[in-house]
Residue, then its C-alpha position, 0 to 999 in steps of 0.5 A: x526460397x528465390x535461391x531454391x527455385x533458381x537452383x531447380x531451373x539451372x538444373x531442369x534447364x541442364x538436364x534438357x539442355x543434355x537431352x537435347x545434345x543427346x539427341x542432336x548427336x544421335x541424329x546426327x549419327x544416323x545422318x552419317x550412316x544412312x544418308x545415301x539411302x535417301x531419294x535417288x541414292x542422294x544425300x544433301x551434298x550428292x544432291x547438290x553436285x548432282x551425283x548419286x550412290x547407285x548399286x555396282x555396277x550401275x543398279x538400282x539407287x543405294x539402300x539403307x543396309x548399302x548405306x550404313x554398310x558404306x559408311x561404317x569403314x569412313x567412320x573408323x578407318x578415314x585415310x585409309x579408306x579415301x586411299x583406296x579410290x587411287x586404285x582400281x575402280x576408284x571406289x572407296x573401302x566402304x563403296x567395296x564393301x556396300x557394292x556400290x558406286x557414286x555417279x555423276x546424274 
């Protein structure tokens, strides 16, 4: 009966441990994807540097759509899209694509 009951707590425990990865993961997802729509276009790092991500050219701060918009070419073309801020505006792929800009505050 001892091995039983140690047995369904290593798997209950497994399961919530799985949940909380699950979770934790998709939080995190979220994070990377709409973060400059937080207060002022800021996300912890811009906020920290005192920058912010503003609509093109110098609009309103970021919103949700520019945000997820802006993010979604970091996440699946990286280099390249940190190669296009050598040319033009030095603007990114995703600040292009989202009509958006980061200025110092």
């Amino acid at each position: 009966m001892l091995h039983f009951s140690f047995r369904f707590s290593s798997e209950l425990g497994l399961t919530v441990f799985q949940g909380v990865d699950y979770f934790l993961t998709l939080l995190a997802f979220a994070y990377f994807l709409f973060c400059d729509a937080l207060p002022n276009g800021q996300s912890l790092g811009k906020r920290l540097f005192k920058m912010s991500v503003v609509g093109f050219p110098y609009g309103p701060p970021c919103t949700v759509l520019q945000s997820a918009l802006r993010n979604v070419p970091k996440a699946l073309f990286s280099i390249l899209d940190g190669v296009f801020v050598f040319f033009g505006f030095r603007r990114r792929l995703g600040d292009m694509l989202a009509r958006t800009v980061v200025v110092n505050l």
